[in-house]
C-alpha positions in Angstrom: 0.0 0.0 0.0 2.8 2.4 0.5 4.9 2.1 -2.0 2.1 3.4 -4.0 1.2 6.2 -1.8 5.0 7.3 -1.6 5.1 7.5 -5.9 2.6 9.9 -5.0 3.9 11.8 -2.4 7.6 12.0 -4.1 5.7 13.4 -7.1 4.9 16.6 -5.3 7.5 18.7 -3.5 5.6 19.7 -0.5 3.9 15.7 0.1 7.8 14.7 -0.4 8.9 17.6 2.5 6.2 16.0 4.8 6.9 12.5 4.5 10.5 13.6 5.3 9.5 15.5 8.5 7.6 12.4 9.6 11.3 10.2 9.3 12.7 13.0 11.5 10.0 12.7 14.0 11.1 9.4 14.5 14.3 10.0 15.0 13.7 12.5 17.6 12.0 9.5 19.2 14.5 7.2 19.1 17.2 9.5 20.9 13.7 10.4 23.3 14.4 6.6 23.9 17.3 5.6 24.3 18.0 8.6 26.5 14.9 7.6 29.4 16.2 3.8 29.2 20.0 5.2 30.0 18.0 7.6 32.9 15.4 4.7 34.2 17.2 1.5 33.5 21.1 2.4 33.3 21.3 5.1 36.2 22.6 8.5 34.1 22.0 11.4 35.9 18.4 12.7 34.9 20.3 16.6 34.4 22.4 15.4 31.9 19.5 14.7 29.2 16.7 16.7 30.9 16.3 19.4 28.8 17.2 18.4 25.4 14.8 15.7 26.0 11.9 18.3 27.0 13.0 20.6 23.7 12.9 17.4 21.3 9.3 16.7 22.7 8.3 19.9 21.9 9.7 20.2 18.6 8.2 16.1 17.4 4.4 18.1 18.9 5.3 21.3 16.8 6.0 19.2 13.2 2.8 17.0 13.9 0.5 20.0 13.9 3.1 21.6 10.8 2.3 18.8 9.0 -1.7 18.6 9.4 -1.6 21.8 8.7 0.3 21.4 5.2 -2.0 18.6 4.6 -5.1 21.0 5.1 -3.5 23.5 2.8 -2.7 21.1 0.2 -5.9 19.3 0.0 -8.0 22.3 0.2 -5.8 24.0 -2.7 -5.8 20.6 -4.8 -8.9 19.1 -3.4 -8.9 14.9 -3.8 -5.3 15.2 -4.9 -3.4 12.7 -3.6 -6.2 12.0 -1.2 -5.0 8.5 0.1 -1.5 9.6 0.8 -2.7 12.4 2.7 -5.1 10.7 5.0 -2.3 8.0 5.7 0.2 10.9 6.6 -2.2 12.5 8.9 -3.2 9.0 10.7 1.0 7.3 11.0 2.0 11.5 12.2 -0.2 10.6 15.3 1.6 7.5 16.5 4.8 9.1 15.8 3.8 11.9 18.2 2.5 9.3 20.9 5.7 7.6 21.2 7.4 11.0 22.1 5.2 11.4 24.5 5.5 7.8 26.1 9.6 8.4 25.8 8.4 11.4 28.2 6.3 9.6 30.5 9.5 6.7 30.8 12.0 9.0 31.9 9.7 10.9 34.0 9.8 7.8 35.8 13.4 8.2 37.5 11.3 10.3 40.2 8.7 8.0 40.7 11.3 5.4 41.1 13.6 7.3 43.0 16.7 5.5 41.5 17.7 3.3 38.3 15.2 0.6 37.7 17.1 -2.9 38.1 17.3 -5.9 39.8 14.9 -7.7 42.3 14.6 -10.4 39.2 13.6 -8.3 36.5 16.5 -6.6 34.7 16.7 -9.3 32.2 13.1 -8.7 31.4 13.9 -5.2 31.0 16.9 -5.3 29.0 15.2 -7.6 26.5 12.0 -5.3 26.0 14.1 -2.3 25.5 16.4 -4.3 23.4 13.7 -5.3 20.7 12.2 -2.5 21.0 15.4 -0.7 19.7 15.1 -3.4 17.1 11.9 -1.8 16.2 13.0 1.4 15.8 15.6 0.4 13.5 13.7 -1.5 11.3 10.3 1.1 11.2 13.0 4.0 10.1 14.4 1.4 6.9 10.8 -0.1 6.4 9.5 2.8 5.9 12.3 4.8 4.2 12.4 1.9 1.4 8.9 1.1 1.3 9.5 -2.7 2.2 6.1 -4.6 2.8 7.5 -8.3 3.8 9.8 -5.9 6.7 6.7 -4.5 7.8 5.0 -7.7 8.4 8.0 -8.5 10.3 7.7 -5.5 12.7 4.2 -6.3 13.0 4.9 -9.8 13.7 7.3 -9.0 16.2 5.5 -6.2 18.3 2.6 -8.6 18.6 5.1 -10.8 20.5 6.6 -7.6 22.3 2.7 -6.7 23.7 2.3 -10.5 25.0 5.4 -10.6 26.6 4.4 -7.4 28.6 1.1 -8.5 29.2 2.8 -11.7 31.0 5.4 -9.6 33.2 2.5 -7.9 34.2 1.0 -10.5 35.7 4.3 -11.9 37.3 4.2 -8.2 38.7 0.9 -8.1 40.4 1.8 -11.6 41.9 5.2 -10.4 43.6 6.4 -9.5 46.8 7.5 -6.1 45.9 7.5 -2.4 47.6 4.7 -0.4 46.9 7.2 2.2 45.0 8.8 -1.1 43.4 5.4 -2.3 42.0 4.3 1.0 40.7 7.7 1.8 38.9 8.1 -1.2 37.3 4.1 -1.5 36.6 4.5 1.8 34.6 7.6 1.1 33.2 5.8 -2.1 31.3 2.9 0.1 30.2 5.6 2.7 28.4 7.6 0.1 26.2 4.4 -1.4 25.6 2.4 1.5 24.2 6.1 3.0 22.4 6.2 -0.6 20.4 2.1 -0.9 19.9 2.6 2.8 18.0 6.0 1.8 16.4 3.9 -1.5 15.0 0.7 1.1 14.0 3.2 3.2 11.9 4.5 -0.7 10.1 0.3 -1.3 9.5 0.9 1.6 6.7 3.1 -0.6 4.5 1.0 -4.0 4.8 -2.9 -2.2 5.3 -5.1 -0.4 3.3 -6.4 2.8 4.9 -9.6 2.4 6.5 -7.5 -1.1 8.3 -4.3 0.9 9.5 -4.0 0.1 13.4 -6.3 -3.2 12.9 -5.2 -6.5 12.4 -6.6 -9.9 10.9 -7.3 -12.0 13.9 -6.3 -15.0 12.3 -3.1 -13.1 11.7 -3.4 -12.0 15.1 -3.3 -15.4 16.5 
């Protein structure tokens, strides 16, 4: 479906711009990242990332509305041009935006947590989330960039075993002997990396689904 919709969009200059402002949001993500894992997991001092962190938030927010707003402009000065490309743009920019925000909410958890997040039986759980979840990133940013379908089924494939394996920790969680700060941190901590790789596997849906299906999933695929 995409590789359709991008002939379009490289066809047209500003379509072309937005598309690329979209890959940037995503890298802007990926530092937002991999900077609250080396805060929350790793133990670097909160200061040292703090405010670039907070600026790169603002800025993914600021190209999100930039781009609906070109997208208004062009459509209203070229009504039904490019229509499907458009309305794909302005659904993917969303997720992209979310994970930002999650990337927030994770290192905002350093004060909940009032120290790194390790140990007491779980780093390994943590290390491998935020491991394939780096994965993710990775392989998004090339799906994407080279308009590879079979790649996206991969990702898909993949964050559907991501969610499960968060939905399980959770449960080992909520059975566990752990402080009430304890159960919190790491309770949230598993609701971040799990929303960050269900938008990272919305923004794959764009290679593999037709529009009105982006964000929904077979269920016999599902399964």
């Amino acid at each position: 479906m995409l590789r359709e919709l991008l002939e379009a969009w490289r066809a047209k200059d500003m379509l072309s711009r937005m598309y690329e402002e979209l890959l940037q949001m995503l890298e802007s993500d990926r530092w937002m990242f991999d900077s609250a894992c080396e805060v929350v997991f790793g133990g670097k001092p909160a200061d040292a990332v703090s405010s670039q962190l907070y600026d790169r938030d603002i800025a993914v927010n600021k190209t999100e509305r930039t781009i609906r707003k070109q997208i208004v402009e062009h459509l209203s000065i070229n009504p039904g041009s490019s229509m499907p490309a458009c309305l794909t743009l302005m659904s993917i920019v969303k997720d992209a935006e979310r994970i930002g925000d999650y990337c927030k909410n994770l290192f905002e958890l350093h004060r909940l947590a009032g120290g790194p997040i390790k140990g007491d039986g779980y780093s390994e759980d943590f290390s491998e989330l935020v491991s394939g979840i780096n994965s993710a990133f990775d392989s998004v940013g090339k799906a994407l960039s080279e308009c590879d379908a079979k790649l996206g089924h991969d990702i898909i494939e993949r964050m559907f075993e991501m969610s499960n394996r968060c939905e399980k920790l959770f449960f080992r969680l909520a059975g566990d002997s752990l402080t009430c700060r304890q159960a919190v941190s790491y309770t949230l901590a598993v609701r971040y990396l799990k929303r960050v790789s269900a938008h990272l596997k919305n923004l794959a849906t764009s290679l593999v689904m037709p529009i009105h299906k982006l964000d929904y999933f077979d269920e016999k695929w599902k399964r």
